[in-house]
PADO-149658 format. One record per residue (C-alpha): x, y negated, z negated; residue number from 1; residue in three letters. Coordinates in steps of 0.05 Angstrom, whole numbers, plus 5000, padded with zeros to 4 digits. Layout:
{c1 X; c2 Y; c3 Z; n NUM; res ALA}
...
END
This chain:
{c1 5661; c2 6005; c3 7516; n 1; res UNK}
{c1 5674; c2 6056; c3 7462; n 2; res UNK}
{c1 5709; c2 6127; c3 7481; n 3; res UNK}
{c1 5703; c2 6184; c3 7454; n 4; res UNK}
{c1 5768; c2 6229; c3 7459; n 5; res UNK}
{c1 5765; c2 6303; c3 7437; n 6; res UNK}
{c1 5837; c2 6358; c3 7425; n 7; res UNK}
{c1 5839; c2 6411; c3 7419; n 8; res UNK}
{c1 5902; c2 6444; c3 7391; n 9; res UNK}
{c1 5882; c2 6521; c3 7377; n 10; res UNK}
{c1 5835; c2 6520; c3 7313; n 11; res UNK}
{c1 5847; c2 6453; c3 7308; n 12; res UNK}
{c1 5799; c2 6408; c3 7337; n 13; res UNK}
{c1 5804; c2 6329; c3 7328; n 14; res UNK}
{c1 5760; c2 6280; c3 7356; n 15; res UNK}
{c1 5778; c2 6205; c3 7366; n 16; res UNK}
{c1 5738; c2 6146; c3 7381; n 17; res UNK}
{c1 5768; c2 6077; c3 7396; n 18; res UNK}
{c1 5744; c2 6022; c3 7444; n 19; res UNK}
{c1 5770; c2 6018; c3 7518; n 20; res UNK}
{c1 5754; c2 5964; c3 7573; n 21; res UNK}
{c1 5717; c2 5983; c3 7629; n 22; res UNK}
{c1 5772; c2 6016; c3 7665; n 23; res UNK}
{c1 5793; c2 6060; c3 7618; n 24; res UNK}
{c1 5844; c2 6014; c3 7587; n 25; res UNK}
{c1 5849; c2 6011; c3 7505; n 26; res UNK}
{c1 5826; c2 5949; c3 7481; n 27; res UNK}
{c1 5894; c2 5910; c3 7451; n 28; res UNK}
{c1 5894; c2 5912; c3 7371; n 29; res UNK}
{c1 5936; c2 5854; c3 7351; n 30; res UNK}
{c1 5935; c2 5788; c3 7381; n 31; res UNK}
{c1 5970; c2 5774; c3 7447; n 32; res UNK}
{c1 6048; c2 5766; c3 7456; n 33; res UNK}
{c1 6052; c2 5792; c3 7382; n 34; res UNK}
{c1 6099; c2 5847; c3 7363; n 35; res UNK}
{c1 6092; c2 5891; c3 7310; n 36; res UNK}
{c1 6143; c2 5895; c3 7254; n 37; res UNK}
{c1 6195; c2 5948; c3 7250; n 38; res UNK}
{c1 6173; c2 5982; c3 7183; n 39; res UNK}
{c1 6100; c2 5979; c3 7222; n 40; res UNK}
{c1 6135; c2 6017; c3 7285; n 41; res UNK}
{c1 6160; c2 6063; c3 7250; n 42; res UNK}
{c1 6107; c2 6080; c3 7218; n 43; res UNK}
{c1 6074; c2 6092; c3 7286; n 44; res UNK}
{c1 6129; c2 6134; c3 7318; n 45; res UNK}
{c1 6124; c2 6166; c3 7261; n 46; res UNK}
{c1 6051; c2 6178; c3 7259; n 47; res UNK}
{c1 6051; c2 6194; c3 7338; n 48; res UNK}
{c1 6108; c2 6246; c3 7326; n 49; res UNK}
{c1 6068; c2 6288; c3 7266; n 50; res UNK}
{c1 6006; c2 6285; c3 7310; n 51; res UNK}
{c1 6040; c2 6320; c3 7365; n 52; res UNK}
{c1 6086; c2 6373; c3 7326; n 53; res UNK}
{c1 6021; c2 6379; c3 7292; n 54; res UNK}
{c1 5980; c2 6399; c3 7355; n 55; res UNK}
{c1 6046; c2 6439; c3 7383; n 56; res UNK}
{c1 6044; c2 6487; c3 7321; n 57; res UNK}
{c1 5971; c2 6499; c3 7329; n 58; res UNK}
{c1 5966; c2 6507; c3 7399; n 59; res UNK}
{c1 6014; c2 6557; c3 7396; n 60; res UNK}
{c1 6023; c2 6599; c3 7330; n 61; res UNK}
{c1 5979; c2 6643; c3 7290; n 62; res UNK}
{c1 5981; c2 6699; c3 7238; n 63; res UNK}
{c1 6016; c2 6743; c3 7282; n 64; res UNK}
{c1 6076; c2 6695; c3 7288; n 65; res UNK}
{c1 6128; c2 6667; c3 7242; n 66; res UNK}
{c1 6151; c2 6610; c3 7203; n 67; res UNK}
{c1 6227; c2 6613; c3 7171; n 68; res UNK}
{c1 6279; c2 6568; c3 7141; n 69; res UNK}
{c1 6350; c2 6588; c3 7152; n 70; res UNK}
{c1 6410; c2 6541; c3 7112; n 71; res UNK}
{c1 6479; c2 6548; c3 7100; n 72; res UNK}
{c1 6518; c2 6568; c3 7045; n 73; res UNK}
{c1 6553; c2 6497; c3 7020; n 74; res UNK}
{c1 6624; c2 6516; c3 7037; n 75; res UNK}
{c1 6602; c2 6550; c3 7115; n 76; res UNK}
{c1 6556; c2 6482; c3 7133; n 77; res UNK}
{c1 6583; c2 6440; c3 7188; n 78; res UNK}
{c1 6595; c2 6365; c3 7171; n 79; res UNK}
{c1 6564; c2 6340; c3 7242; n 80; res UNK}
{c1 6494; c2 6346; c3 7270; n 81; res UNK}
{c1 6520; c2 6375; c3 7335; n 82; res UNK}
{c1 6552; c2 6444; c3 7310; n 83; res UNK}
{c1 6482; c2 6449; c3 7269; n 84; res UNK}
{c1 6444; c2 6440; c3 7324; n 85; res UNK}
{c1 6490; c2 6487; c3 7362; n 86; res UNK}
{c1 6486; c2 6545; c3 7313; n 87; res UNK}
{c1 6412; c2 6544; c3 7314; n 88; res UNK}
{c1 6407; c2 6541; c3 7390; n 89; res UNK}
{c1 6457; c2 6603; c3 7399; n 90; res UNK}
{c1 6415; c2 6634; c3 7338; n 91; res UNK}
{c1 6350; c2 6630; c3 7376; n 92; res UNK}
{c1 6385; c2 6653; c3 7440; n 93; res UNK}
{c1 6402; c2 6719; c3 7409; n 94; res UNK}
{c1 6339; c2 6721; c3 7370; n 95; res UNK}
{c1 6303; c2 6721; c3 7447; n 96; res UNK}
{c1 6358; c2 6772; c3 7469; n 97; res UNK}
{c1 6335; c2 6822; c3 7409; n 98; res UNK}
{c1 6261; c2 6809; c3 7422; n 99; res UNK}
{c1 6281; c2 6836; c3 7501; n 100; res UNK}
{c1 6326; c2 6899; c3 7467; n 101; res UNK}
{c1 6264; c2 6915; c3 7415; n 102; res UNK}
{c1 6212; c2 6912; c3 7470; n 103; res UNK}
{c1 6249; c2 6964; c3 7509; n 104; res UNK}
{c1 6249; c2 7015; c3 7448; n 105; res UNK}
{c1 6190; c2 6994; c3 7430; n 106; res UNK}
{c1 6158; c2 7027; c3 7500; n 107; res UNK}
{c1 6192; c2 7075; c3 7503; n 108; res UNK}
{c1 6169; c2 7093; c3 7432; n 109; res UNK}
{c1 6099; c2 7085; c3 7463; n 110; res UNK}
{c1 6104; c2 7115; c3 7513; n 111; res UNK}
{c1 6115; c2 7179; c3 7469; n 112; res UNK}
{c1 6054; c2 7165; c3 7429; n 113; res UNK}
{c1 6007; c2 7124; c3 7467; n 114; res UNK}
{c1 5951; c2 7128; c3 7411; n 115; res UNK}
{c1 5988; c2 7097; c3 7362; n 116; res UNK}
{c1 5952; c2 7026; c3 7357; n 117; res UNK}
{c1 6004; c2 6983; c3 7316; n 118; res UNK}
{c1 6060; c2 7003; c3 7363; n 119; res UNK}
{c1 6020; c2 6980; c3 7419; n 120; res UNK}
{c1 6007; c2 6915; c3 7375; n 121; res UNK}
{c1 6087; c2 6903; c3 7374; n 122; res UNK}
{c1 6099; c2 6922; c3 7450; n 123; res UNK}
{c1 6043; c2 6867; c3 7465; n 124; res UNK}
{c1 6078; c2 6810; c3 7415; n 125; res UNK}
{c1 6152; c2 6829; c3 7440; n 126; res UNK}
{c1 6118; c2 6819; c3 7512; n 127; res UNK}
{c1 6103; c2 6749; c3 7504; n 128; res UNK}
{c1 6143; c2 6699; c3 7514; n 129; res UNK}
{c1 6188; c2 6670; c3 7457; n 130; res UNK}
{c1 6171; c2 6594; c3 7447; n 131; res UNK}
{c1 6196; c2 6569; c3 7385; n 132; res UNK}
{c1 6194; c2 6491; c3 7345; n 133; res UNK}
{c1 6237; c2 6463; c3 7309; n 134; res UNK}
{c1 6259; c2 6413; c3 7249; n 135; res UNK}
{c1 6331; c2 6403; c3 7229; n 136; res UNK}
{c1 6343; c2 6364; c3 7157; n 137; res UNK}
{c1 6405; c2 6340; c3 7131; n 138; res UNK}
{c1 6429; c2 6348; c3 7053; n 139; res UNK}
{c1 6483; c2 6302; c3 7028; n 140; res UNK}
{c1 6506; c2 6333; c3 6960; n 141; res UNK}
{c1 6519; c2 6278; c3 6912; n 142; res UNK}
{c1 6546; c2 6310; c3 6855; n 143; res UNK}
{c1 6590; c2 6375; c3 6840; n 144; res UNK}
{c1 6645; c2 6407; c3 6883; n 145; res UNK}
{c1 6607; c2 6401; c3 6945; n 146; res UNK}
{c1 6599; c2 6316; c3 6930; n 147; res UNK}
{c1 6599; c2 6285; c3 6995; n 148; res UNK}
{c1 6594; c2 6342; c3 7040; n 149; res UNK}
{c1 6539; c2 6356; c3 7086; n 150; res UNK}
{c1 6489; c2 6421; c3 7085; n 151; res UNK}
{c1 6423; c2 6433; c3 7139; n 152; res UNK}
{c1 6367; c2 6462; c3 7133; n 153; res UNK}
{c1 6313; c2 6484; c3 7194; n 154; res UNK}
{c1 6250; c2 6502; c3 7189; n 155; res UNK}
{c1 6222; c2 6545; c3 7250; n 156; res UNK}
{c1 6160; c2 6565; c3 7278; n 157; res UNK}
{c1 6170; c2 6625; c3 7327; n 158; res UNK}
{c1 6134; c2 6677; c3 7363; n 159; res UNK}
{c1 6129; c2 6746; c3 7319; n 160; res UNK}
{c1 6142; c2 6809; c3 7338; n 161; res UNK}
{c1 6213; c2 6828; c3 7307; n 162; res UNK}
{c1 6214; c2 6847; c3 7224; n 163; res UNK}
{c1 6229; c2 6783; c3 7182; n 164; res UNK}
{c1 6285; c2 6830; c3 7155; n 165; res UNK}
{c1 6327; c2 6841; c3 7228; n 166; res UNK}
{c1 6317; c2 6754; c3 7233; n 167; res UNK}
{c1 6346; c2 6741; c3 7166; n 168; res UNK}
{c1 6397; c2 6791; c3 7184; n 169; res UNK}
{c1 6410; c2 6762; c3 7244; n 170; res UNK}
{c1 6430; c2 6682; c3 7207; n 171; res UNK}
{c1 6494; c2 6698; c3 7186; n 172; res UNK}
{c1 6510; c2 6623; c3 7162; n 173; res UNK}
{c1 6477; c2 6628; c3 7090; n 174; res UNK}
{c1 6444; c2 6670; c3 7042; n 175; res UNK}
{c1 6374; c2 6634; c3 7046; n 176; res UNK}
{c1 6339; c2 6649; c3 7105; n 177; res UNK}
{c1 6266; c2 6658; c3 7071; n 178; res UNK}
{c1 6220; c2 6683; c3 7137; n 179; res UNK}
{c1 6144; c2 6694; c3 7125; n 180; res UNK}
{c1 6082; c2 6705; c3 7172; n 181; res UNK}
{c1 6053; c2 6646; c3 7188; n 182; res UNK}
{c1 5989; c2 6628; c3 7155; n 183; res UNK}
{c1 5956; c2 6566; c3 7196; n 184; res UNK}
{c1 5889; c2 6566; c3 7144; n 185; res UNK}
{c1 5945; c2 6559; c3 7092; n 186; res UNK}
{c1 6009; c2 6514; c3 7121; n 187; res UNK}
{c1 5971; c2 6456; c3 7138; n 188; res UNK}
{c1 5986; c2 6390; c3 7175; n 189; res UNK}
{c1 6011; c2 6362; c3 7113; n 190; res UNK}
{c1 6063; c2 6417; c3 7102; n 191; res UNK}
{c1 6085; c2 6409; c3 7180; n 192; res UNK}
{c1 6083; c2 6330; c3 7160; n 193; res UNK}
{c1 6132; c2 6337; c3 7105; n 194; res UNK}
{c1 6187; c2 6363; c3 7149; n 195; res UNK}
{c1 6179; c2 6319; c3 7212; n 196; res UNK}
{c1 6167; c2 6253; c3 7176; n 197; res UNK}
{c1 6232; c2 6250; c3 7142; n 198; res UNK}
{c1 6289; c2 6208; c3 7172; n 199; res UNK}
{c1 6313; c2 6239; c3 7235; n 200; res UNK}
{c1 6369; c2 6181; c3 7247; n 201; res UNK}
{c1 6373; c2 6166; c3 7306; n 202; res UNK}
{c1 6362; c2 6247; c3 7327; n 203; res UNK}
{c1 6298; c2 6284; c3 7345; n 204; res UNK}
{c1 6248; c2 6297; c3 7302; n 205; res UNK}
{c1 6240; c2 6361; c3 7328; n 206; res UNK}
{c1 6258; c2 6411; c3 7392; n 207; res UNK}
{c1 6213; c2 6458; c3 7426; n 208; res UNK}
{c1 6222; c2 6505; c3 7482; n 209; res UNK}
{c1 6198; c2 6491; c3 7540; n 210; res UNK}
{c1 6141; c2 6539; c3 7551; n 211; res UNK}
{c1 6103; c2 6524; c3 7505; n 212; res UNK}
{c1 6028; c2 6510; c3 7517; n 213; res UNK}
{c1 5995; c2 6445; c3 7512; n 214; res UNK}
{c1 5936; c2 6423; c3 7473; n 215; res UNK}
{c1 5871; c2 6421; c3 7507; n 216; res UNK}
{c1 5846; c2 6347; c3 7512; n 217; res UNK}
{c1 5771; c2 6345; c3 7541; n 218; res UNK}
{c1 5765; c2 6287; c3 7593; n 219; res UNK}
{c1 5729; c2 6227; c3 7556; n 220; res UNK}
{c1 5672; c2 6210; c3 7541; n 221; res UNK}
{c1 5662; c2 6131; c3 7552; n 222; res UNK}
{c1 5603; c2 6099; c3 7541; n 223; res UNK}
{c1 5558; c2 6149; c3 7506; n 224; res UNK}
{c1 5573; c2 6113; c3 7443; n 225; res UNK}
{c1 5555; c2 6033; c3 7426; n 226; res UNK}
{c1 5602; c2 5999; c3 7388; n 227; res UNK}
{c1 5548; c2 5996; c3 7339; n 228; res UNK}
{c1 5535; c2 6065; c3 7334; n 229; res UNK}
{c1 5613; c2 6071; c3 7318; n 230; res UNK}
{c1 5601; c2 6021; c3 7270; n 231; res UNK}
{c1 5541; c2 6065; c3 7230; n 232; res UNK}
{c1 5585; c2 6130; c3 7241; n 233; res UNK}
{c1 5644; c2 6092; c3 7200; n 234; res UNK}
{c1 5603; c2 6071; c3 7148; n 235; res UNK}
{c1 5554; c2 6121; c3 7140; n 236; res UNK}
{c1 5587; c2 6182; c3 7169; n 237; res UNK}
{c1 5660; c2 6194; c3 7137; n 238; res UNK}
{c1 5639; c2 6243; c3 7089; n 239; res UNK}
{c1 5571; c2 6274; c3 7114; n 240; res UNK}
{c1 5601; c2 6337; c3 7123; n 241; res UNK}
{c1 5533; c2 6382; c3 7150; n 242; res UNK}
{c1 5537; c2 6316; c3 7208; n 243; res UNK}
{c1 5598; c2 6333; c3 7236; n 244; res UNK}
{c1 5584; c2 6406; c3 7234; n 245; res UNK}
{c1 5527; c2 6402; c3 7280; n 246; res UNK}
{c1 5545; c2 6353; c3 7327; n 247; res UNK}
{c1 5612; c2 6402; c3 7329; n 248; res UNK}
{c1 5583; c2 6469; c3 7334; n 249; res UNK}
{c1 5621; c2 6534; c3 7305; n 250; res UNK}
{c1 5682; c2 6478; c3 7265; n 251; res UNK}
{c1 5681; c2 6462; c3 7193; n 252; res UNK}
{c1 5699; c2 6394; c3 7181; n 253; res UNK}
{c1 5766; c2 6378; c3 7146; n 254; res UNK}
{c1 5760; c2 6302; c3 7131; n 255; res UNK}
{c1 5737; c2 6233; c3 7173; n 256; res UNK}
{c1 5783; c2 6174; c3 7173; n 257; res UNK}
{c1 5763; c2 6102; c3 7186; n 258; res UNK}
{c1 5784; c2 6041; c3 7198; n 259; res UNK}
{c1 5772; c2 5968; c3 7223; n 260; res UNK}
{c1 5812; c2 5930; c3 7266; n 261; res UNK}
{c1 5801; c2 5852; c3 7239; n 262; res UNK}
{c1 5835; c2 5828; c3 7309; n 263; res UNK}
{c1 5793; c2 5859; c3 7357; n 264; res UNK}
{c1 5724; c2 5877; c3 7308; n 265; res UNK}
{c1 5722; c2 5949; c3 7322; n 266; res UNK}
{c1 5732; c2 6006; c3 7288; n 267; res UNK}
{c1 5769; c2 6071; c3 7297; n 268; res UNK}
{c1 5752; c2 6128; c3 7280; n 269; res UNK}
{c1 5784; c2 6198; c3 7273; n 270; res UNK}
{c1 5760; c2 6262; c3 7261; n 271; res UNK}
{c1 5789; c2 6336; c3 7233; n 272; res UNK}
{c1 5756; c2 6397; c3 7232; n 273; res UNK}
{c1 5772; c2 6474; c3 7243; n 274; res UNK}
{c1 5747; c2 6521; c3 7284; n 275; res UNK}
{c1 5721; c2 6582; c3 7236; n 276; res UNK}
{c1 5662; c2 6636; c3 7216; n 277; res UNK}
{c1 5632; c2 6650; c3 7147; n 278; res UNK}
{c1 5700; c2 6689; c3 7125; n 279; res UNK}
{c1 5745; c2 6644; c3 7152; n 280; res UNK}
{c1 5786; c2 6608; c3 7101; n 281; res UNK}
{c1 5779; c2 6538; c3 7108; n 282; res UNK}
{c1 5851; c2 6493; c3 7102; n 283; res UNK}
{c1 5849; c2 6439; c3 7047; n 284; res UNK}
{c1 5887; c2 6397; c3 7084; n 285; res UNK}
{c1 5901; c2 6330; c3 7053; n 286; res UNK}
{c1 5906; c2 6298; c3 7135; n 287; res UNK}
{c1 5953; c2 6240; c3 7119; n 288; res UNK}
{c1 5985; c2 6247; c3 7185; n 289; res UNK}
{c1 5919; c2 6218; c3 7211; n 290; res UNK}
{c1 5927; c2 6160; c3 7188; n 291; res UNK}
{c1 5963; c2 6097; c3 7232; n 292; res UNK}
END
């Protein structure tokens, strides 16, 4: 029985179809009692862990939030991965403690001049609550006075509201903070991709708070699909474009990945597309992470 598995993740919408016995159990894709090979897992965890900071960011950032990548000037960088992660912890602490301190002014500023719309705007982002992701990457320096030493950069994704220049202010580790709005048409999965598929030995990936909101998975649907009719969307469906768009009504397809599984004779297939109107800009995202 083939399934068909839809997510949601904000604008994002991907659609998944893959076979499953008749109790809802995925059909096994390498032969019994085999394992796969550690280059192969980690390619997986690595897959499964873009997929998900993937859907995280999109589920939960727009245009009115932002994205920002604080470092440390060589000489002030910790040499262990627990003061890093320490600094950045107590700097998003105080980063929710300012949103709290803004928001008061903020209303009371509006409550002075309740027709002034962007004010209102910036009460309503301080108001939400702060969720915030992210990656931490480590630079060895190998040459230079700094050879040997350790340096870290983040890269965050957190909820707007305060001026980039009072968050750059507000890192006093370094002299590179770089903070800009967060453009989801333009950032991309690859971009996300890039900073979550690098090496995290032996740490996490990445960190989130806890609030933040899940992606949206529809319940399945099994058995509206033959494994033939898989089969013809695979080979005659990966690129047809005006297909996807009306089966998928208001998205604008990204790109269609496919592939057959030699053990088991189906195929998998996944599908990107984006949620958008005639002046929407669409991403050109190159979709690697798709791929397992």
């Amino acid at each position: 029985m083939e399934r068909e598995k839809r997510i949601r993740s904000g604008k994002l919408l991907e659609v998944e179809f893959y076979p499953v016995f008749e109790n809802g159990r995925k059909v096994p894709n390498r032969t019994p009692k085999s394992k796969s090979s550690t280059p192969e897992q980690q390619k997986y965890n690595t897959t499964q862990a873009i997929k998900k900071f993937v859907r995280l960011v999109n589920t939960n950032f727009d245009n009115t939030d932002l994205f920002m990548s604080p470092t440390y000037l060589p000489q002030n960088a910790p040499q262990n991965e627990a003061e890093a992660r320490r600094d950045i912890v107590n700097y998003l602490r105080r980063v929710k403690t300012k949103r709290t301190s803004e928001l008061r002014k903020a209303q009371k500023q509006l409550a002075a001049a309740p027709d002034n719309k962007d004010l209102a705007k910036r009460c309503g982002k301080l108001a939400e609550p702060f969720r915030y992701i992210y990656v931490i990457e480590k630079q060895t320096y190998k040459t230079g006075i700094n050879k040997g030493r350790h340096n870290w950069h983040f890269h965050i994704f957190l909820t707007g509201g305060l001026d980039r220049d009072i968050l750059e202010d507000m890192w006093p580790k370094g002299i590179r903070v770089n903070t800009h709005r967060f453009q989801p048409e333009r950032f991309g999965p690859e971009a996300a991709a890039r900073y979550c598929s690098k090496d995290p030995q032996g740490s996490k990936r990445f960190v989130y708070s806890r609030n933040l909101k899940k992606p949206i998975i529809a319940p399945p649907r099994d058995g509206k699909i033959t494994p033939r009719g898989v089969e013809r969307l695979a080979l005659d469906r990966v690129d047809d474009r005006e297909y996807w768009e009306r089966r998928h009504k208001g998205y604008k397809f990204i790109r269609c990945f496919a592939r057959f599984n030699v053990f088991n004779g189906h195929w998998y297939i996944s599908v990107v597309m984006y949620k958008a109107d005639s002046k929407t800009e669409i991403p050109t995202w190159q979709t690697e992470w798709l791929e397992e």
